[in-house]
C-alpha positions in Angstrom: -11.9 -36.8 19.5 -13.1 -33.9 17.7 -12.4 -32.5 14.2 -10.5 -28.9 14.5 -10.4 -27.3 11.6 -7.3 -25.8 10.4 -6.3 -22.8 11.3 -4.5 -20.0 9.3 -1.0 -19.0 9.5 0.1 -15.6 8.7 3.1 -16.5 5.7 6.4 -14.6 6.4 6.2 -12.4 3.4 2.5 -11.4 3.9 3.7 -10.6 6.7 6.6 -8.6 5.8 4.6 -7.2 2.9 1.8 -6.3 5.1 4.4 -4.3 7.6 6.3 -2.7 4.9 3.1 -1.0 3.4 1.9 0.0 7.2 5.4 1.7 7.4 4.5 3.7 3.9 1.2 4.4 5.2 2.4 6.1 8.8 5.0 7.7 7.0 2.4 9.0 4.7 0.1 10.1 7.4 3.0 11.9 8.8 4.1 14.0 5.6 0.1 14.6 5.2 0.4 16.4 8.6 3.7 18.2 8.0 1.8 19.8 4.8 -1.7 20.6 6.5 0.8 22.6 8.8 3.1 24.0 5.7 -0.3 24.9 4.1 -2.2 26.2 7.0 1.3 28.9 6.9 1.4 29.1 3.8 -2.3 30.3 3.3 -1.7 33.0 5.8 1.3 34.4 4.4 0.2 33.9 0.8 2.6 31.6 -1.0 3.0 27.8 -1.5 5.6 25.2 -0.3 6.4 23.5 -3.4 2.9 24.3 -4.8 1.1 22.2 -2.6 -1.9 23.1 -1.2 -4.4 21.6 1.6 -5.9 19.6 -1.2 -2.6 18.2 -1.4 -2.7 17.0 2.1 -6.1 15.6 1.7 -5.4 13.6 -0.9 -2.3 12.4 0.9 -4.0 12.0 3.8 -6.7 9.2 2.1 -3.6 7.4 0.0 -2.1 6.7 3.9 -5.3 5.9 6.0 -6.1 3.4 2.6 -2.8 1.7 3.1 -2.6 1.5 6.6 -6.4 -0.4 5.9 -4.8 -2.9 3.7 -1.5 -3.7 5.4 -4.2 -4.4 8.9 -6.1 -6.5 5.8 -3.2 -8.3 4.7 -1.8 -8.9 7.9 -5.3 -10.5 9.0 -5.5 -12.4 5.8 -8.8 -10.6 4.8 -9.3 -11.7 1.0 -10.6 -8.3 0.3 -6.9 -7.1 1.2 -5.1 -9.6 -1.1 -7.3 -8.8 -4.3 -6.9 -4.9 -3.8 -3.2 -6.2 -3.7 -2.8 -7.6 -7.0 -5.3 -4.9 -8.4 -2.6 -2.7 -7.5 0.2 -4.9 -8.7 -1.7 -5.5 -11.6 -1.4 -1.3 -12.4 1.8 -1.3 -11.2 2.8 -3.8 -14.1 1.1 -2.3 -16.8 2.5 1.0 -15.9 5.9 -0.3 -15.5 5.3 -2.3 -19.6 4.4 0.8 -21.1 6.4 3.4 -19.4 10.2 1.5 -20.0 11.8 -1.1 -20.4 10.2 -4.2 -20.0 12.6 -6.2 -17.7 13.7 -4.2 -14.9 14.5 -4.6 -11.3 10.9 -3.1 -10.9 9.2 -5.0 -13.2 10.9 -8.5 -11.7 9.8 -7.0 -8.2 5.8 -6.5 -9.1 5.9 -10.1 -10.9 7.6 -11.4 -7.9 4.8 -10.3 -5.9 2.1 -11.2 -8.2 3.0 -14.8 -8.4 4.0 -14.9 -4.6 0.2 -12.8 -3.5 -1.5 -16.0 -6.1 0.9 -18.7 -4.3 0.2 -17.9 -1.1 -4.0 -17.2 -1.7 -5.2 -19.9 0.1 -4.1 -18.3 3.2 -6.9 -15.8 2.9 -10.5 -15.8 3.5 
């Protein structure tokens, strides 16, 4: 009888997590778009929506196609995926420390997801 070796479940809330930030990132993708075509109108008729410009859109446009890269990472347990993950978190914390105050429904949310991203590491490869 052979030795398998294990294999790897996907865990429920890297999974969730993984199609919550996909959602972000298409919805992203789609206001990137909607601005390249607000822009591209608003260049010919010489104002801005809402000051935003192409470069607007650009930027917006990388922010999306970079998440839509890491929720495919997460959701195929790519380690690379889980440390930009907490990276992220990581900013999201200090950000959240210095900016209010320190417990908050955000702040118990990013923690959440720190310990829970650390818990469920051996997941990924």
């Amino acid at each position: 009888m052979a030795v398998q070796a294990p294999t790897r479940e996907l865990p429920l809330g890297v999974g969730i997590l993984a199609v919550l930030i996909g959602l972000v990132g298409v919805l992203l993708l789609l206001a990137s778009v909607l601005l390249f075509v607000v822009s591209g109108f608003a260049y010919f008729h010489s104002f801005a929506f809402f000051g935003v410009t192409a470069l607007g859109a650009v930027l917006l446009l990388v922010f999306a196609i970079a998440l839509l890269v890491v929720a495919v990472g997460l959701w195929r347990l790519e380690m690379w995926a889980l440390v930009l993950a907490v990276i992220v978190l990581l900013i999201l914390l200090a950000e959240r420390l210095l900016a209010g105050p320190i417990l908050s429904l955000g702040t118990v949310v990013v923690v959440l997801l720190l310990v829970y991203l650390v818990a469920v590491r051996r997941h990924f490869a």
